[in-house]
C-alpha positions in Angstrom: 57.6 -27.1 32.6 60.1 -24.1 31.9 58.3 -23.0 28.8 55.0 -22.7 30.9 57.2 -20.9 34.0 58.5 -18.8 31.8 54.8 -17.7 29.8 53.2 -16.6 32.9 54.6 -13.5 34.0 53.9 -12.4 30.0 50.5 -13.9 29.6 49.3 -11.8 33.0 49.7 -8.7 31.2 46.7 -9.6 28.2 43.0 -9.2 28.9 41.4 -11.1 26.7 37.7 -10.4 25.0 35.4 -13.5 26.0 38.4 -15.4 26.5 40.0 -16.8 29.6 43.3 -18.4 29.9 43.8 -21.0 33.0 47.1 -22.2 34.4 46.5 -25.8 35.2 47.6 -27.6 37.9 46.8 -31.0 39.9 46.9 -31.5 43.7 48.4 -34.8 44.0 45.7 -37.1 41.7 44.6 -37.1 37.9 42.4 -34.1 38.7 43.4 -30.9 36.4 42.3 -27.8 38.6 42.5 -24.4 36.8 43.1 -20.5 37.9 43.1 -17.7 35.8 46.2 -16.5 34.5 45.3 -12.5 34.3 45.5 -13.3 38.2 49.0 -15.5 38.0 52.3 -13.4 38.7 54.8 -16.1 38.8 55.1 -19.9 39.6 58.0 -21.0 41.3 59.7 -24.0 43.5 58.4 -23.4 47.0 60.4 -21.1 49.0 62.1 -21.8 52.5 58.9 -21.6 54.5 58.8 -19.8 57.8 56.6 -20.4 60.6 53.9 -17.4 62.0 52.5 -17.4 64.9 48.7 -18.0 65.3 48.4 -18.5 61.7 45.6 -20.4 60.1 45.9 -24.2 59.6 45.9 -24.2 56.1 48.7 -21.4 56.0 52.0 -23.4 55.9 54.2 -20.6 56.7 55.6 -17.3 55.3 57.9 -16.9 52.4 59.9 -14.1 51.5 59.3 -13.6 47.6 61.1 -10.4 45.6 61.1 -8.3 48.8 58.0 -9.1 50.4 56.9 -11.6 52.8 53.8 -13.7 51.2 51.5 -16.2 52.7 51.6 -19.5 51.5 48.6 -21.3 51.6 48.1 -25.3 51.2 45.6 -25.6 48.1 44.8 -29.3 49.1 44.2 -28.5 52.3 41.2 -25.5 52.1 39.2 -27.1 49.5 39.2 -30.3 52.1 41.9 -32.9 51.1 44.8 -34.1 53.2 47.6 -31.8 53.4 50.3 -31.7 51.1 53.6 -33.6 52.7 57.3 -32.2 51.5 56.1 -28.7 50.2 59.6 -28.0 49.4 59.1 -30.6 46.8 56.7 -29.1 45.3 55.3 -25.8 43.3 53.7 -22.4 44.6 51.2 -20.3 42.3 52.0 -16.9 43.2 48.4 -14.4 42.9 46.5 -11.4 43.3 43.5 -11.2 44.5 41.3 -8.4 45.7 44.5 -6.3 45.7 46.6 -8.6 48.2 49.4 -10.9 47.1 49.2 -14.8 48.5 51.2 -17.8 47.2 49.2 -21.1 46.6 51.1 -24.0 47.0 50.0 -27.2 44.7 51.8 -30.4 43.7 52.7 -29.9 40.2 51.4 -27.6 37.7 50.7 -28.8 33.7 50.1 -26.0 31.0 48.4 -23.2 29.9 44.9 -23.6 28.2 42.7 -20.6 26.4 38.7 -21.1 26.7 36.0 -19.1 25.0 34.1 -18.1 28.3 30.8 -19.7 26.5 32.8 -23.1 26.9 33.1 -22.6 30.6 30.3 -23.4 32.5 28.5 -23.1 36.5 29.3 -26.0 38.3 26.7 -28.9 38.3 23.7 -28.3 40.6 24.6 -31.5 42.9 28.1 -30.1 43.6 26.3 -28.1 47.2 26.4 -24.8 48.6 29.7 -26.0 50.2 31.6 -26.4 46.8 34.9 -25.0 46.0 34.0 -25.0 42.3 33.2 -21.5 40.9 33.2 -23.2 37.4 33.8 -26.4 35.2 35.3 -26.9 31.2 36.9 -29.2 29.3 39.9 -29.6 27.3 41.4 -32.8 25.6 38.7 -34.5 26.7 39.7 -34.3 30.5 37.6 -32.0 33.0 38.7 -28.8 34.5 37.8 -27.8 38.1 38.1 -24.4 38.4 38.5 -23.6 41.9 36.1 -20.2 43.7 39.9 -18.6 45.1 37.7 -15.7 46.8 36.1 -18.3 48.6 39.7 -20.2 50.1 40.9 -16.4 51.0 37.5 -15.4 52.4 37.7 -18.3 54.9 41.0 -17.8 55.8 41.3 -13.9 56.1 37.9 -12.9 56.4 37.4 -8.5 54.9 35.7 -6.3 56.5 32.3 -6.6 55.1 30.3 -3.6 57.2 30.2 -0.3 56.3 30.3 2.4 59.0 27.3 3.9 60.9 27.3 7.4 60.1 27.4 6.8 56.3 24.9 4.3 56.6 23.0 7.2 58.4 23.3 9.8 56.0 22.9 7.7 52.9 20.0 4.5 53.8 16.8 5.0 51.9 13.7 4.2 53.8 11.3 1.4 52.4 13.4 0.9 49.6 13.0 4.1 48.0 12.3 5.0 44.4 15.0 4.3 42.7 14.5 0.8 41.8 16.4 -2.0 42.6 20.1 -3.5 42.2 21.2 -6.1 39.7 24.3 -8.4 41.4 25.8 -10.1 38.8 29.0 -13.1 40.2 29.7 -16.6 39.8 31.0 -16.7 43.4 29.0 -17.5 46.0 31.6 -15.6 48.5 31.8 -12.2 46.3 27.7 -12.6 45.6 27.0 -12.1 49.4 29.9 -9.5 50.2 28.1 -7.2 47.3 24.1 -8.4 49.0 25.2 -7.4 52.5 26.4 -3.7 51.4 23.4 -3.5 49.1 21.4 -3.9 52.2 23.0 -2.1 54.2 21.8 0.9 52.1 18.1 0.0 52.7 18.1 -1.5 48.9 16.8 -4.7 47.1 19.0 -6.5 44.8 18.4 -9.4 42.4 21.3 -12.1 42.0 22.4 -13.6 39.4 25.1 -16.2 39.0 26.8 -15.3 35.4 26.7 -12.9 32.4 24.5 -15.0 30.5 21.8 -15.5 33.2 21.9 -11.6 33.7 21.9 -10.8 30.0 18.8 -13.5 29.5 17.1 -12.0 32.6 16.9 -8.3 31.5 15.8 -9.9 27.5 12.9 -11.1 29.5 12.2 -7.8 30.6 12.4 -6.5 27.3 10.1 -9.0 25.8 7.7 -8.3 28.6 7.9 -4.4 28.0 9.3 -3.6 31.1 12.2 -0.8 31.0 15.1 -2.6 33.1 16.6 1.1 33.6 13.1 1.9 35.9 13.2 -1.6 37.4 16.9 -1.3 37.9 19.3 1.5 39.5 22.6 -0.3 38.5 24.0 -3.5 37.2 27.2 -4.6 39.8 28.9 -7.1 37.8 31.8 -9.9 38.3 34.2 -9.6 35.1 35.1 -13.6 34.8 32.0 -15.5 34.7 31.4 -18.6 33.0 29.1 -18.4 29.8 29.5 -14.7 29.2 31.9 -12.3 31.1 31.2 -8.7 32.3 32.8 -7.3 29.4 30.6 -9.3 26.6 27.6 -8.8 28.8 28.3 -4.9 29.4 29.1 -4.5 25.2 25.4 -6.5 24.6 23.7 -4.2 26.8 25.7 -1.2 25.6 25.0 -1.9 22.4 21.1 -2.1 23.1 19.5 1.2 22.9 17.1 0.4 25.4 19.4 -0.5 27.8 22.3 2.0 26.5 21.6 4.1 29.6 21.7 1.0 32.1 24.9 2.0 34.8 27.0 -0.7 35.1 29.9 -1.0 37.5 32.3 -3.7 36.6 33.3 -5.4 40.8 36.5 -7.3 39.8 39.0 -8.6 41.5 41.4 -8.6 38.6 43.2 -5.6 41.0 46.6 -6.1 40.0 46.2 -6.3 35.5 43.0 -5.0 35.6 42.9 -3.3 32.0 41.3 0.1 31.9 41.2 0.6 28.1 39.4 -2.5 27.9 37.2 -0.8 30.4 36.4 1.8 28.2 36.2 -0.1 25.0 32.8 -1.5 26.3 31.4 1.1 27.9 31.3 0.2 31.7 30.4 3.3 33.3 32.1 2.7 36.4 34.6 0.3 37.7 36.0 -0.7 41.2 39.0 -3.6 42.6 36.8 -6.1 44.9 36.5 -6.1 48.0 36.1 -2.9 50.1 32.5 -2.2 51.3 32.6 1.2 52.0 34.0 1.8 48.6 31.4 0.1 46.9 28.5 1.8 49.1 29.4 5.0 48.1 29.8 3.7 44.3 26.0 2.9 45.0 25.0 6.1 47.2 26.6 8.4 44.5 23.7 7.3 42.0 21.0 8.4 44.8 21.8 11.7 44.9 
């Protein structure tokens, strides 16, 4: 347990290429659940807990950690099991997400594992719209759950997902336009449908895809059909952890295409915090941008209608 405490804090500061490291954990039972390290900035023994007014159910209480007082949320609880009893006896998973700091508090955590993305796949089709799962691997022959975090947050402190009148004024195209559509590239359910709503707020279409690969086979379609992607498509928006292939593999294929060379591609991530913008660079994103603010992200998309 020590060796993996003390790995963490070093391992958050690597972005790996097609790789993803998880921090497992369990949640009482044999289950191995997984989060990504890069978004991992320290496990520790839970904190004294204090209590907060009004606060969500699944929010056991504050916690003062290094300075700042952090929100410690019951993992069991918001993905639907019973609550965890005695949280002083147990763990908290301290992460950033979307640029905000929360501390996830689980029974017991195991090790550190590194995946090849193409080993980490969707989540079966049976597992409903209602799922927790963003994605699902294996490693020693034992199941990994890996849990859609954006989601838990999302339903607990909802973001602002509108995007203000007047710039919705000045910058809505009528009818769609003529500058093609929007390709929405995540694996959660939660981010896909943040990124739809300000698409259409914008007065523009968008086609959805649920991982790098899916995206990447979609436009190789288009290619074999002799249809130029960059008419049919304005902009690529895309996740960076995806099972299959991540945003940096799928931007470097497409990069590396010279028919699609000239495709724009913002890279939505909510890797805010160790968010490497080198590695950025290295595959030619054109843009990128810390999930989730709409009115950032509409103007991302208005500047390229200009």
């Amino acid at each position: 347990m020590a060796g993996v405490l003390e790995t963490v804090n070093q391992r958050t500061q690597l972005v790996g290429q097609n790789r993803l490291e998880l921090l497992l954990f369990r949640l009482g039972g044999k289950q191995l659940y997984g989060i990504n390290v890069f978004k991992v900035r320290e496990v520790l023994d839970c904190p004294r807990l204090h209590d907060l007014p009004k606060r969500h159910r699944f929010v056991r209480g504050i916690a003062h950690v290094r300075g700042s007082a952090i929100a410690i949320i019951d993992m069991r609880a918001a993905i639907g099991m019973p609550f965890i009893e005695k949280p002083e006896e147990h763990l908290v998973i301290i992460t950033e997400y979307n640029m905000k700091i929360q501390g996830f508090l689980v029974n017991s955590v195991d090790r550190i594992i590194n995946k090849n993305w193409e080993s980490v796949l969707p989540p079966p089709p049976g597992s409903g719209a209602g799922s927790y799962l963003t994605a699902v691997t294996r490693n020693d022959n034992e199941l990994i759950e890996i849990i859609d975090v954006e989601k838990i947050i999302s339903e607990i402190a909802p973001v602002d997902e509108s995007v203000s009148d007047t710039f919705i004024e000045e910058n809505r195209v009528v009818n769609g336009g003529t500058r093609g559509k929007v390709l929405i590239v995540d694996d959660s359910a939660v981010a896909r449908k943040q990124i739809e709503r300000t698409v259409a707020q914008l007065g523009l279409e968008f086609v959805t895809m649920k991982d790098g690969r899916a995206a990447f086979n979609h436009i190789r379609e288009m290619l074999d059909q002799e249809i130029d992607p960059r008419k049919e498509y304005m902009m690529v928006i895309s996740d960076v952890e995806m099972p299959e292939m991540d945003g940096y593999t799928l931007t470097s294929e497409l990069k590396a295409d010279p028919r699609t060379r000239d495709l724009f591609i913002l890279l939505h991530t909510s890797l805010s915090g160790v968010f490497n913008m080198s590695m950025v660079k290295k595959v030619g994103a054109d843009d990128f941008l810390a999930k989730f603010k709409a009115e950032e992200l509409a103007e991302r998309v208005a500047s390229l209608l200009s």
